[in-house]
LUMNUFI-983596 format. One line per 10 residues: for each residue x, y, z of N, C-alpha, C. Coordinates in pm, whole numbers, padded with zeros to 5 digits, m for minus. Layout:
# residues N
X,Y,Z,X,Y,Z,X,Y,Z; ...;
//
This chain:
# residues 312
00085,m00120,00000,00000,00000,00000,00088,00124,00000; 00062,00251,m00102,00150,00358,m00077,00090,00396,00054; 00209,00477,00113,00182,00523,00278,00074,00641,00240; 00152,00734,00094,00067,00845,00113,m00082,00863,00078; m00122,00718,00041,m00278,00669,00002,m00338,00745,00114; m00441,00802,00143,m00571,00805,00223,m00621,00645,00250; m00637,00672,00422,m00669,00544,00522,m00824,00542,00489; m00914,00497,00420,m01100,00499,00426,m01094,00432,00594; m01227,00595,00662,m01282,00588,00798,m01370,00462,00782; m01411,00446,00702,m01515,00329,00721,m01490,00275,00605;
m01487,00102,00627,m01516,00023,00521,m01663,00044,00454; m01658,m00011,00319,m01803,m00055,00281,m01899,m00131,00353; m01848,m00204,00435,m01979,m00281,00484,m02007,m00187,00591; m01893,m00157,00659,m01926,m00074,00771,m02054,00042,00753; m01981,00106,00624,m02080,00223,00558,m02208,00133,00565; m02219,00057,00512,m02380,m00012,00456,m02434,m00067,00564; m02362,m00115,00687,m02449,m00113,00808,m02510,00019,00835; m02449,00110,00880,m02461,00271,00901,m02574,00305,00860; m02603,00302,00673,m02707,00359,00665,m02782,00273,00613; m02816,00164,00693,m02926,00031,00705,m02975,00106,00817;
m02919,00065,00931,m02948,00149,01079,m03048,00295,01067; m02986,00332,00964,m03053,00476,00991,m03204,00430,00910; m03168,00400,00860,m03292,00356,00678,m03414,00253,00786; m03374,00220,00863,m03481,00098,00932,m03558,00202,01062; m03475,00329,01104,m03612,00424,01148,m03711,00509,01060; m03721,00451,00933,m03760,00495,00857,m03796,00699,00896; m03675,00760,00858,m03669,00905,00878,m03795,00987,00844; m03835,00943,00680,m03921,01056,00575,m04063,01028,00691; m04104,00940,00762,m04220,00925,00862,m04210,01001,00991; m04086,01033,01028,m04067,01134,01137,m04156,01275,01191;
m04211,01309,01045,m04266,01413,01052,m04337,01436,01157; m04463,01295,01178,m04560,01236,01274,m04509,01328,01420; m04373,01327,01450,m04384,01395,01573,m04378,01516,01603; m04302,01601,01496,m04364,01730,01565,m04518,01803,01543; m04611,01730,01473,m04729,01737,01492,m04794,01725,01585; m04757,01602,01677,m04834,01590,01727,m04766,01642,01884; m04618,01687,01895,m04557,01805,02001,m04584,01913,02013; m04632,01971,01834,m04643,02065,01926,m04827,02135,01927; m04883,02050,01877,m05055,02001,01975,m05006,01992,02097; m04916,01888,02206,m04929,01914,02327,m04832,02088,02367;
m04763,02120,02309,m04677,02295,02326,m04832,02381,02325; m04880,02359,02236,m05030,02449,02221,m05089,02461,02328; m05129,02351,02336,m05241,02354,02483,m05193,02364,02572; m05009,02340,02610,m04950,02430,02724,m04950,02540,02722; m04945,02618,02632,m04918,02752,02581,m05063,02831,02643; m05167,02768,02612,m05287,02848,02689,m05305,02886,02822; m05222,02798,02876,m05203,02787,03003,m05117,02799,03110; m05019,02817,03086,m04878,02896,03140,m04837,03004,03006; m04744,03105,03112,m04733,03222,03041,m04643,03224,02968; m04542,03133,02956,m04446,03109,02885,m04409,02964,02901;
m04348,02919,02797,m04329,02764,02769,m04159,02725,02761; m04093,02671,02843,m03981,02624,02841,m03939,02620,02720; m03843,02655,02654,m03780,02608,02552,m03679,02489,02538; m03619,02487,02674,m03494,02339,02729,m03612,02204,02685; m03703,02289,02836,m03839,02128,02853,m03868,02073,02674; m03912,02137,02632,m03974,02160,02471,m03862,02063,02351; m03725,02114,02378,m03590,02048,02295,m03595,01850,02332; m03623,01870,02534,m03583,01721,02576,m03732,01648,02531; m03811,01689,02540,m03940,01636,02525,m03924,01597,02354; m03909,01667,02268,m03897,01639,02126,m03759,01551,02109;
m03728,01591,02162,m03605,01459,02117,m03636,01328,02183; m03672,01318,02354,m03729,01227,02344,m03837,01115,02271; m03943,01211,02201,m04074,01187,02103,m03964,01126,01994; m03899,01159,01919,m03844,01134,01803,m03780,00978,01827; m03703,00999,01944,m03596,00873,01950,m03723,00758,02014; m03829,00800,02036,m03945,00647,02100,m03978,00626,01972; m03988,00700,01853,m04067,00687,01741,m03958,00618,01579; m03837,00621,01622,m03729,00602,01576,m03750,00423,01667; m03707,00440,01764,m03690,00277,01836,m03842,00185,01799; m03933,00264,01783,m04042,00166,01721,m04064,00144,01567;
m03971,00192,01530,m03968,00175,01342,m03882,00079,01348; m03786,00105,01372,m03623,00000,01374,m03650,m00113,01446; m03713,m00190,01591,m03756,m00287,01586,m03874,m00346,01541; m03947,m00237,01450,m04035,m00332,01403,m03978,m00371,01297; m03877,m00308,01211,m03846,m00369,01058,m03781,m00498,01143; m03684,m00512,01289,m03662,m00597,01291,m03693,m00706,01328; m03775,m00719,01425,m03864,m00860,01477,m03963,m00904,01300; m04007,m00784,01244,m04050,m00844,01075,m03965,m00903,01069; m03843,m00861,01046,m03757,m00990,00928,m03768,m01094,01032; m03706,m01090,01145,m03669,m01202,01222,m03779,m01320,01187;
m03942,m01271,01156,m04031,m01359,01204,m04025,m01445,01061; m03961,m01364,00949,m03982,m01383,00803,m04098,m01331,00757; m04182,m01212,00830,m04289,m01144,00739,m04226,m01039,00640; m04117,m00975,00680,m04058,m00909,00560,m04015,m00964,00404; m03994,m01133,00419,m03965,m01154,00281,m04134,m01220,00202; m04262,m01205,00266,m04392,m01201,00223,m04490,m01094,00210; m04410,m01014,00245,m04505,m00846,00214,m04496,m00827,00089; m04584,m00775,00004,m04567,m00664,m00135,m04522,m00575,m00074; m04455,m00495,m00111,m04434,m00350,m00034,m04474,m00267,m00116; m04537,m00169,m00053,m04617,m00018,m00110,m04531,00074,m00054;
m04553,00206,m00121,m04487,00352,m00034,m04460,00300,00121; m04606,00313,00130,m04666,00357,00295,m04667,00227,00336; m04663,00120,00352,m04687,m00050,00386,m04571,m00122,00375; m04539,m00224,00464,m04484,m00395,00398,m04305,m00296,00428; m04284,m00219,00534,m04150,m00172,00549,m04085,m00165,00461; m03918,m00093,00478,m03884,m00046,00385,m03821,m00162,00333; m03786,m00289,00353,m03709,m00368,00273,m03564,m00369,00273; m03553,m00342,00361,m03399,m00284,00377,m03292,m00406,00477; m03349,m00504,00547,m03284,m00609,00604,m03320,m00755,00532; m03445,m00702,00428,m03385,m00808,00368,m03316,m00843,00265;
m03270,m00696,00216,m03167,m00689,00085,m03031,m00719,00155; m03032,m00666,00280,m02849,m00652,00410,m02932,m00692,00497; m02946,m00833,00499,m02921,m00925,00633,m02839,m00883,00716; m02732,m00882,00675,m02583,m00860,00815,m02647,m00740,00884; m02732,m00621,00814,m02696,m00547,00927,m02815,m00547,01015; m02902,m00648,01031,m02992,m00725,01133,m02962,m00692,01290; m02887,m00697,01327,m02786,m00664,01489,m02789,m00484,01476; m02750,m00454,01387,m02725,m00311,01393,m02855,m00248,01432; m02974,m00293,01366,m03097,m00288,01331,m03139,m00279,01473; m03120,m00368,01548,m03202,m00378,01707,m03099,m00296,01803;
m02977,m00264,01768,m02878,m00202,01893,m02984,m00076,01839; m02986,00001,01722,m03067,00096,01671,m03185,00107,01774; m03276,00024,01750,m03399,00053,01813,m03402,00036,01986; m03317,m00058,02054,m03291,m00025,02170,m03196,00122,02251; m03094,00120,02174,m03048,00283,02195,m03174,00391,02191; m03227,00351,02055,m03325,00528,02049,m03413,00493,02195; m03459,00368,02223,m03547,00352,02340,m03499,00462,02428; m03370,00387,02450,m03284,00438,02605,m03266,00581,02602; m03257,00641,02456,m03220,00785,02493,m03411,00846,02548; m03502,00783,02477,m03615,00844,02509,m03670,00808,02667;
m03637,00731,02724,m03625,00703,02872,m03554,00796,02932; m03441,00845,02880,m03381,00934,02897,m03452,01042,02963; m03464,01043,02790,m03538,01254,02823,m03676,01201,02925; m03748,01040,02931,m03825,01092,03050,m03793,01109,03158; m03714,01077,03235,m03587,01064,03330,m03585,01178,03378; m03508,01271,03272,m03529,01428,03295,m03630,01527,03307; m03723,01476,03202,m03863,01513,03254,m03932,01516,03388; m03915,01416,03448,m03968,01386,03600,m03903,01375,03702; m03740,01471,03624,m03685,01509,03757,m03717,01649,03793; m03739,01703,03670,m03760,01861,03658,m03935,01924,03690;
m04017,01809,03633,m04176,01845,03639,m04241,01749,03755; m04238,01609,03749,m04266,01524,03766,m04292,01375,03750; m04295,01344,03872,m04307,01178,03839,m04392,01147,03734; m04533,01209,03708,m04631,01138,03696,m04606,01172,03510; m04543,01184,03497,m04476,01166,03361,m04485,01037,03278; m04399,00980,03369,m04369,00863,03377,m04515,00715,03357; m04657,00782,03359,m04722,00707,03329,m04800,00708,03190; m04798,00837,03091,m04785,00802,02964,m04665,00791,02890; m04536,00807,02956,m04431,00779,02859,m04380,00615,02905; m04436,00566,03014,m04477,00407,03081,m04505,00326,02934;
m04634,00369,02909,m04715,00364,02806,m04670,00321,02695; m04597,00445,02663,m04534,00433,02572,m04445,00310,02502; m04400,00334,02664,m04246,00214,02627,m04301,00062,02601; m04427,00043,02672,m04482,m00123,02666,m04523,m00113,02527; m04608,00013,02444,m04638,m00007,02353,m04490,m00088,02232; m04433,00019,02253,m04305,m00026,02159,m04260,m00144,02175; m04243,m00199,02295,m04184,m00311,02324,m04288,m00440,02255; m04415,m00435,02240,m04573,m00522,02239,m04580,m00499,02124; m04552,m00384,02053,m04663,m00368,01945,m04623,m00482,01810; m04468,m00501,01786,m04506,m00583,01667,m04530,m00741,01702;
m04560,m00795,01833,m04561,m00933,01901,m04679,m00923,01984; m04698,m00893,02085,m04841,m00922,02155,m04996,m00850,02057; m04934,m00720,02103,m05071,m00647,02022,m05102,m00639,01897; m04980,m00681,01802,m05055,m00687,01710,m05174,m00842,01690; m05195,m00930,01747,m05244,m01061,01791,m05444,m00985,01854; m05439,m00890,01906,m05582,m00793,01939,m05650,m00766,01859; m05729,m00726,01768,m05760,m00659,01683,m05788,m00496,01749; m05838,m00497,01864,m05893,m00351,01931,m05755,m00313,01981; m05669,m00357,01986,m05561,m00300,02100,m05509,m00254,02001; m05461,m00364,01895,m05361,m00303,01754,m05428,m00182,01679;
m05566,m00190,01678,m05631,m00065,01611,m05589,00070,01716; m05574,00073,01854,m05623,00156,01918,m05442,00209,01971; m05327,00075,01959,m05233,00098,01981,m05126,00272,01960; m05105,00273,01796,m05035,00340,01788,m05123,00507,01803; m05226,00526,01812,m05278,00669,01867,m05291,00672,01980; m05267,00593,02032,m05291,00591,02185,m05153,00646,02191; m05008,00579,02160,m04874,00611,02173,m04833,00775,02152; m04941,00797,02017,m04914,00939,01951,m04986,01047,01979; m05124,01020,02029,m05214,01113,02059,m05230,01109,02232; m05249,01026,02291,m05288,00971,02427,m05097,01030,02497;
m05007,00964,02443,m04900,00968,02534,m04803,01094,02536; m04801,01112,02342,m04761,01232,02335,m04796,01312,02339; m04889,01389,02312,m04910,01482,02341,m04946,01557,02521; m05040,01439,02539,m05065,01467,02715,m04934,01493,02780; m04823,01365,02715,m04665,01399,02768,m04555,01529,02798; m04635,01619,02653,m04530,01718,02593,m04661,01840,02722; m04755,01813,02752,m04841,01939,02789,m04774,01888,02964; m04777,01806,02976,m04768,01808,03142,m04647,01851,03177; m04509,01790,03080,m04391,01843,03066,m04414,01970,03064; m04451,02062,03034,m04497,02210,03033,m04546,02291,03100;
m04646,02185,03194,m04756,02271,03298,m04739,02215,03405; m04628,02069,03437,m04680,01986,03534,m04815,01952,03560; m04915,01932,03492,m05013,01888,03514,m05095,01856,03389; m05217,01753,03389,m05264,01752,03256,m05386,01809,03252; m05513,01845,03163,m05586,01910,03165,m05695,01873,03095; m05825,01897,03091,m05904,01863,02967,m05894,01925,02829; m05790,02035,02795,m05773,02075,02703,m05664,01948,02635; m05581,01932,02737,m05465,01849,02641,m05525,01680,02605; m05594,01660,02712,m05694,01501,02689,m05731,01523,02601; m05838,01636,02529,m05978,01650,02448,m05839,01668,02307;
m05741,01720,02302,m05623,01752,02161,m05576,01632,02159; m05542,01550,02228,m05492,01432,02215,m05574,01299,02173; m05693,01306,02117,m05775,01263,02087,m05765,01269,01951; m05745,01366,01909,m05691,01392,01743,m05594,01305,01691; m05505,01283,01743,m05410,01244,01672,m05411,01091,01705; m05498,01061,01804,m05556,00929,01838,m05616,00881,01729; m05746,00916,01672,m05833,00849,01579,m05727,00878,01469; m05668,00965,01445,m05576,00957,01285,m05449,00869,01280; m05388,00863,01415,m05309,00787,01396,m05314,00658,01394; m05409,00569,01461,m05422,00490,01444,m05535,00437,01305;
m05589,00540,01253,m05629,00527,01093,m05493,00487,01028; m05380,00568,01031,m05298,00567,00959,m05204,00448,00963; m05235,00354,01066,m05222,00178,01105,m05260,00110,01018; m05425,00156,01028,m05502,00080,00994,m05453,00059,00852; m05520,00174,00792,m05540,00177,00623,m05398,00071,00595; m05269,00077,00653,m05185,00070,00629,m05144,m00080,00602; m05268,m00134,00711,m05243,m00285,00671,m05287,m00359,00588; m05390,m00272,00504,m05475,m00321,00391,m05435,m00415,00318; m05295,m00378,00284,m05181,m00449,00148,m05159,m00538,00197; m05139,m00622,00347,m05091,m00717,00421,m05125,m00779,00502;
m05243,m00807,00442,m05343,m00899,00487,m05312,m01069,00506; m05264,m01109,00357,m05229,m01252,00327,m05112,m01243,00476; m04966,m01179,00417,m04900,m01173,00465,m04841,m01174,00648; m04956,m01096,00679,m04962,m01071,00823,m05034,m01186,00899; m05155,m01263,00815,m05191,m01367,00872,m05104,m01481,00901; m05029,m01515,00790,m04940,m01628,00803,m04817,m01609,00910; m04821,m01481,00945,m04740,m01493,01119,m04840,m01504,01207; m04927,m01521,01183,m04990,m01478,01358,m05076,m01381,01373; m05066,m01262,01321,m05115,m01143,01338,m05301,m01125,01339; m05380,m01083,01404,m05530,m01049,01409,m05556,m00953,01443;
m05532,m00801,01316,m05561,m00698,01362,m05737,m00720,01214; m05755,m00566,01226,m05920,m00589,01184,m05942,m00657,01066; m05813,m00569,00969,m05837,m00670,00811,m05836,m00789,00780; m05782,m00868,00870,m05782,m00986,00859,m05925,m01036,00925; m05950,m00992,01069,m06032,m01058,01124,m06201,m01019,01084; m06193,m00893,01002,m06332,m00824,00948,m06347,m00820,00781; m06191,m00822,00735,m06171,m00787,00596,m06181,m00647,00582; m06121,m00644,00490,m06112,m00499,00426,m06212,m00351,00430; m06302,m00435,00365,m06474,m00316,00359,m06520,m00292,00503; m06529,m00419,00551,m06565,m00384,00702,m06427,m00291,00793;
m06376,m00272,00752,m06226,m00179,00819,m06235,m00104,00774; m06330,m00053,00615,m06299,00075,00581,m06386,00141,00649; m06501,00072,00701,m06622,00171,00792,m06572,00194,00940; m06494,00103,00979,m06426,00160,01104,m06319,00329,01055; m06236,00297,00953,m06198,00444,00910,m06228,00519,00902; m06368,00492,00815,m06443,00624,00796,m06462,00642,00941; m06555,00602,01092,m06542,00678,01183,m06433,00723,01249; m06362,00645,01204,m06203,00751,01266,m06165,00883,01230; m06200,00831,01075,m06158,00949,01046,m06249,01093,01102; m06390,01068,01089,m06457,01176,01111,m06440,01217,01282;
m06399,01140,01325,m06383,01171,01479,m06295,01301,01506; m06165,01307,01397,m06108,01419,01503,m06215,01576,01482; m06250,01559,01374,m06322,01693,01359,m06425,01709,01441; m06506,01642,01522,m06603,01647,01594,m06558,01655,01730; m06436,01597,01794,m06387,01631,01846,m06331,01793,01861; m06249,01855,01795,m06264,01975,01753,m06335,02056,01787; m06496,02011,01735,m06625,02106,01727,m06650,02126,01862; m06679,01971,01932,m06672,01952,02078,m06646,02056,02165; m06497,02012,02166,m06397,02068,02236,m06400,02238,02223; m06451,02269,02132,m06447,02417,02083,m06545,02491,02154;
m06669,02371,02170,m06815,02466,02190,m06815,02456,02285; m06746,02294,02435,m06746,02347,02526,m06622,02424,02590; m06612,02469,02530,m06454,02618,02546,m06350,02530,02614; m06347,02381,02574,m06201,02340,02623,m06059,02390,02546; m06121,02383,02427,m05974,02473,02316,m06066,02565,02263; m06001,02672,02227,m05987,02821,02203,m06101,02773,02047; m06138,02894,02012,m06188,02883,01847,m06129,02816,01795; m06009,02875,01749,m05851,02864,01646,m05833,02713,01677; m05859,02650,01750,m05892,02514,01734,m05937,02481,01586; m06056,02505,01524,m06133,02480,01383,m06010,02508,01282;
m05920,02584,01298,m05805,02535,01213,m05801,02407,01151; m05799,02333,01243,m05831,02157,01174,m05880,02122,01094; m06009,02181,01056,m06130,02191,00994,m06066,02218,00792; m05925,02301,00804,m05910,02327,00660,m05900,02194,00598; m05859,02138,00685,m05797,01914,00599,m05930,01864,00585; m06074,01943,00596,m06187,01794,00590,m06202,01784,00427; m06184,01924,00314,m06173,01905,00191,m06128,01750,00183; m05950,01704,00189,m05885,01634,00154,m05966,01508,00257; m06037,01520,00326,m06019,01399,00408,m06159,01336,00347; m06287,01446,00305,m06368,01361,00233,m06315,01302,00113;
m06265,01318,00084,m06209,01249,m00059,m06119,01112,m00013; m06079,01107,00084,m05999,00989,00116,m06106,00923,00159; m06166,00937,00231,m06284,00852,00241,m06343,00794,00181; m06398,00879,00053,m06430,00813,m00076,m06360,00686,m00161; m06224,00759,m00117,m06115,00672,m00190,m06134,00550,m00125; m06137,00555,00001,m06100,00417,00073,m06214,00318,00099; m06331,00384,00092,m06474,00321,00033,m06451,00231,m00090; m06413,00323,m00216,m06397,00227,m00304,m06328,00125,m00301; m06181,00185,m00268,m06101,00086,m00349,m06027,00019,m00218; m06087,00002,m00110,m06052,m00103,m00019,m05964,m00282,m00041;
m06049,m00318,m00114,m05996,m00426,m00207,m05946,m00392,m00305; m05898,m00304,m00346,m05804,m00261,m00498,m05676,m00217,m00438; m05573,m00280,m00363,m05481,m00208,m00333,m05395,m00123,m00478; m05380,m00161,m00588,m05313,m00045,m00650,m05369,00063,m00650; m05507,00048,m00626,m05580,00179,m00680,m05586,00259,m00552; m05596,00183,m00423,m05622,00236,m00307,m05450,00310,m00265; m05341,00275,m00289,m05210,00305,m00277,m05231,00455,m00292; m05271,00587,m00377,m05293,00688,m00358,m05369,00738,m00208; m05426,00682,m00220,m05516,00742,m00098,m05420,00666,00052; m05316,00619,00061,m05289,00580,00152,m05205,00701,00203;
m05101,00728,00033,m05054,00845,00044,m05088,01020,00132; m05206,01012,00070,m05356,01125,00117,m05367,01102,00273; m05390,00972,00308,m05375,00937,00485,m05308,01038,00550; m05152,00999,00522,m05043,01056,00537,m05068,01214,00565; m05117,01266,00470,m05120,01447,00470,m05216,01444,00563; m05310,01378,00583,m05442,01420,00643,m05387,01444,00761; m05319,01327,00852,m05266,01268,00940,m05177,01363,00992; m05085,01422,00888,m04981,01542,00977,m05114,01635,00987; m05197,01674,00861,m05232,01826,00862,m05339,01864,00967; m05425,01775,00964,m05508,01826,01109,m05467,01820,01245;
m05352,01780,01286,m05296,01836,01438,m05221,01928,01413; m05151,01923,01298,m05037,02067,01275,m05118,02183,01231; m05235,02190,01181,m05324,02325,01191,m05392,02370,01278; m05434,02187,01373,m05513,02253,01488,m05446,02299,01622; m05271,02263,01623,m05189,02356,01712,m05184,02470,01646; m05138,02506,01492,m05123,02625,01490,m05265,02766,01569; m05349,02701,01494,m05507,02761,01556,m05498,02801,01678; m05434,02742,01809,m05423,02725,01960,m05354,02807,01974; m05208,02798,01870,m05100,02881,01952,m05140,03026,01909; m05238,03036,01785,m05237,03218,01764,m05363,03258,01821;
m05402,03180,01915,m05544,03214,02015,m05486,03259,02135; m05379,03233,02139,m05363,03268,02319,m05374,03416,02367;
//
């Protein structure tokens, strides 16, 4: 070897573990959390006169790294079980495919999703040294969810439906408002409800494509156990839930007007509805509208914090 060659910091495989690891928290889905942070910042914001900015940094980084550790072991207990090499994969469905093209970096894959755990234990750690204990019982929550969700609960049909909004709407947000106020409120319960029925829509729809697939492990969430059409009428009330919620919440003055912010996404959301009426059993055709989920899903908690925060 010439001496004066350049030493490469990382081998190739090394590199291709690296960004397996990263590729299995599936990043471009991240969005999901500051939507639904800063819905719980909002409804702190009504209520104390000023909002931590430190609390606000540990709380979001915590949110990110629980939401990061539940992507990365789910791609990995999938492969482990062998449902990753029986999925079709869509955009939005059937993971990214990424351990089973690089097996080897399988190990990397779970140190991944246990680290992000630990750092989000972390920031609750800090949370409930600074606010309180009682922190500690939706970010509790949290952690069983992640740990359950791709092995026990998905085996429920009501738990797996009800799982991941419960994680996103129920934990985070109530999480990020108590972090804020030390205390929780009927404003932050009645906002956290939002991102409840959408997020766990955004489960749902999701398993449409992986039906065959998910049965032959084990799995009994609704599509399998109701089929398809019958899951799209559970959507449709999901979906219409957060807006009524909203209205709710608005008329009995738990959130401000500027709440109805929410209200700009029902354009896009009747139309997904439609979509998902039809083409329930058509997954190519239904694959757009899963997309549409997606927007619905960030846009009505990220308009109905914005609404909150310019009410105060």
């Amino acid at each position: 070897m010439n001496p004066c060659s350049p030493v490469p910091l990382l081998t190739v495989m090394q590199r291709l573990i690296i960004h397996s690891a990263i590729a299995v928290t599936r990043p471009k889905f991240l969005l999901l959390v500051p939507a639904c942070v800063a819905l719980g910042v909002a409804t702190a914001a009504t209520e104390v006169s000023q909002v931590d900015g430190l609390q606000i940094a540990v709380v979001f980084v915590g949110a990110v790294a629980a939401h990061m550790a539940v992507n990365a072991l789910n791609e990995y207990w999938d492969f482990r079980s062998g449902l990753d090499h029986r999925t079709e994969r869509t955009g939005f469905s059937g993971g990214t495919g990424t351990l089973p093209a690089h097996p080897e970096a399988a190990p990397a894959a779970a140190w991944t999703g246990f680290m992000m755990l630990a750092i989000a234990c972390a920031a609750g750690v800090y949370v409930s040294l600074t606010t309180g204990w009682y922190v500690w019982i939706p970010a509790g929550i949290g952690v069983l969810t992640i740990l359950l969700y791709t092995g026990p609960i998905n085996r429920h049909p009501v738990i797996c439906l009800l799982a991941p909004g419960v994680g996103f709407g129920s934990c985070m947000v109530t999480g990020t408002h108590y972090a804020l106020t030390g205390h929780c409120s009927l404003p932050a319960l009645a906002a956290s409800l939002i991102p409840l029925f959408l997020v766990s829509n955004l489960l749902l729809l999701n398993q449409f494509p992986d039906v065959e697939a998910d049965r032959s492990v084990g799995r009994r969430h609704f599509p399998i156990t109701i089929g398809r059409i019958a899951s799209a009428r559970i959507f449709t009330a999901f979906l219409i839930a957060p807006f009524v919620v909203i209205t709710v919440a608005v008329a009995l003055q738990w959130l401000p007007q500027g709440a109805l912010a929410g209200w700009i996404a029902a354009a896009p959301a009747v139309r997904l509805r439609a979509g998902v009426a039809h083409y329930a059993d058509d997954i190519r055709r239904l694959e757009p509208f899963m997309g549409l989920n997606v927007i619905v899903t960030l846009a009505v908690p990220a308009l109905t914090a914005a609404g909150i925060w310019l009410s105060r």
